[in-house]
C-alpha positions in Angstrom: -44.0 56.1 39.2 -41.0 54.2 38.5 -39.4 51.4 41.3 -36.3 52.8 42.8 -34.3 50.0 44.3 -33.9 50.0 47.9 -30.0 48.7 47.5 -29.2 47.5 50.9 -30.5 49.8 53.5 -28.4 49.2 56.9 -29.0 45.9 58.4 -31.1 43.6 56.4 -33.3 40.2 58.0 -32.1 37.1 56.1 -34.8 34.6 54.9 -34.1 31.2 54.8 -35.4 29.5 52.1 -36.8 25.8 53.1 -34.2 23.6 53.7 -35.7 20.6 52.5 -36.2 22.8 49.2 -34.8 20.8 46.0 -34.0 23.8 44.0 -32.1 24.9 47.2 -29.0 25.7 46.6 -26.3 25.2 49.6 -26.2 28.7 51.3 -28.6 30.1 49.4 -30.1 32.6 51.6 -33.3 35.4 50.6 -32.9 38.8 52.0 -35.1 41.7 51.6 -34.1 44.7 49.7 -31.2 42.4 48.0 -31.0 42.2 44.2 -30.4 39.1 42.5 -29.0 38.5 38.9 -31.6 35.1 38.3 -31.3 32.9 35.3 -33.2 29.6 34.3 -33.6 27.4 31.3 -36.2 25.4 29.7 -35.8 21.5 30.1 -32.9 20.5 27.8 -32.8 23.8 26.6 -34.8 23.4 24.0 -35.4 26.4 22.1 -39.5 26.8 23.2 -39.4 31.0 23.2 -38.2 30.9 19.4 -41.4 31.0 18.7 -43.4 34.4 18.8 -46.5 33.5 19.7 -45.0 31.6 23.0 -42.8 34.4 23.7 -45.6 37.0 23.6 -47.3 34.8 26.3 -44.4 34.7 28.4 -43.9 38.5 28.1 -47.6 39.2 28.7 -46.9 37.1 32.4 -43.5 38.8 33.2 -45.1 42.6 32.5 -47.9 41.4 35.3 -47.8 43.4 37.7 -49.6 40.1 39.7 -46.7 38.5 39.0 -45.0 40.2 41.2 -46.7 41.0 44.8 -44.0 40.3 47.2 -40.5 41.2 44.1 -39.8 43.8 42.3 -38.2 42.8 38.5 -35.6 45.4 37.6 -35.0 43.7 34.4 -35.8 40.9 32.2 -34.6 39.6 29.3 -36.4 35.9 27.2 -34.0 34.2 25.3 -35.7 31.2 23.3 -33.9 29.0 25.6 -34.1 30.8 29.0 -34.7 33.7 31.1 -32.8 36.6 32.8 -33.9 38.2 35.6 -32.3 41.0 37.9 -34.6 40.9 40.8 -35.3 43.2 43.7 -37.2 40.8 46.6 -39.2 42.2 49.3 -40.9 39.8 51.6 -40.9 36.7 49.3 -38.3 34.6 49.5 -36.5 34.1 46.3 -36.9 30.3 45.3 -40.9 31.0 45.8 -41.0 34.4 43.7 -38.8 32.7 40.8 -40.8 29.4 41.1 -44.7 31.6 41.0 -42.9 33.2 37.1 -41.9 29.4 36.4 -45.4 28.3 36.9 -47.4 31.3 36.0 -45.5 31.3 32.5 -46.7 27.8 32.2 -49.9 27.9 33.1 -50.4 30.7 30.6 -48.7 28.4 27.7 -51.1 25.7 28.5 -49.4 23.4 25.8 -46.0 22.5 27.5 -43.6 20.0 26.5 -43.5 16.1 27.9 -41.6 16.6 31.1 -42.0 20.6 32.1 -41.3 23.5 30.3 -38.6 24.6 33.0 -35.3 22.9 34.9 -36.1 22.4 38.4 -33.5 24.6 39.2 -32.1 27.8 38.5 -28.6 29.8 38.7 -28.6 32.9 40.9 -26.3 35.6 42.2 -26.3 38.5 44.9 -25.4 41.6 43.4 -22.5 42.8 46.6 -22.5 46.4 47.3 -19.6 46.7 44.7 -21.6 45.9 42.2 -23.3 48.0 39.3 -26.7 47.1 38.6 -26.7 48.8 35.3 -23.7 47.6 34.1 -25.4 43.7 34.8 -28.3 45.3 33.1 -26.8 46.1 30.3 -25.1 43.0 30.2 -28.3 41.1 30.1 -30.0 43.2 27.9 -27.2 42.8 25.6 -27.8 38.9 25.0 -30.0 38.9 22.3 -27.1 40.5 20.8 -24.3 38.4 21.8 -26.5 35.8 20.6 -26.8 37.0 16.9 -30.5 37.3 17.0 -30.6 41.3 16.6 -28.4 43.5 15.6 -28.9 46.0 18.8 -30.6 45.7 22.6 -33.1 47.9 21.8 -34.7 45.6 19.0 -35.5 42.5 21.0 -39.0 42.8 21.8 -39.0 40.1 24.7 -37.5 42.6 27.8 -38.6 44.6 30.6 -38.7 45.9 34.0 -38.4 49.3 35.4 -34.5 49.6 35.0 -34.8 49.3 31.1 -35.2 52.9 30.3 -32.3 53.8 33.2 -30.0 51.3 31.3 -30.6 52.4 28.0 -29.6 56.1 28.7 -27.0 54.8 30.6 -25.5 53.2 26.8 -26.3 56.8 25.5 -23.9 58.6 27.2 
């Protein structure tokens, strides 16, 4: 059964995310049910996911469904120098679910570069009510593209998440 997103249902509880945090952004806040377009880069963005082999590994932690016990990933997208995510969280709060991908993706790697595979930080953004969640999709999914490394979405083997299949009919019509 695919995840439908609960897209803001009514009143929602805000999480704070620790204030002492270093990856915490000022007014960063983590609310349940809210979606977040997430991305983060590997340390001087070096180009560590050009390689197959580590990609496959990083792949083989996002599709986890372990990964994942308190988020939902709509989407992802690994470029060989960072990561897209468009995020659902539940009762997480949203610098803990993206820092448990960080680390699980670099646990399974095993061999990571002299001074962390990942910046400490990361950039993210709260889809408003406005907003079209497939149309960011499809943006994201679209990168490898923009990016001259395939010639269409649909051929980059390094994406996932339950809103792939929605987004790709979604460029059908």
């Amino acid at each position: 059964m695919r995840h439908q997103p609960s897209i803001w249902p009514g009143k929602l509880a805000v999480m704070n995310d620790t204030a002492n945090s270093r990856s915490l952004r000022e007014g960063r806040r983590s609310i349940p049910g809210q979606i977040y377009s997430i991305t983060t880069a590997v340390n001087h963005r070096q180009r560590y996911f050009a390689d197959s082999n580590r990609a496959d590994l990083a792949k083989s932690v996002l599709e986890d469904s372990q990964t994942w016990p308190k988020s939902h990933p709509l989407l992802w997208v690994l470029m060989p120098d960072h990561l897209h995510l468009l995020l659902e969280l539940q009762t997480e709060s949203l610098s803990i679910a993206v820092g448990r991908v960080k680390a699980l993706i670099s646990r399974r790697l095993k061999a990571i570069p002299t001074g962390g595979l990942w910046q400490a930080s990361f950039h993210d953004h709260a889809l408003r009510r406005k907003e079209n969640f497939l149309t960011i999709g499809r943006y994201l999914l679209d990168n490898p593209v923009r990016a001259g490394l395939v010639s269409r979405a649909a051929d980059w083997r390094w994406r996932g998440g339950s809103l792939v299949d929605a987004v790709g009919m979604e460029w059908s019509k």
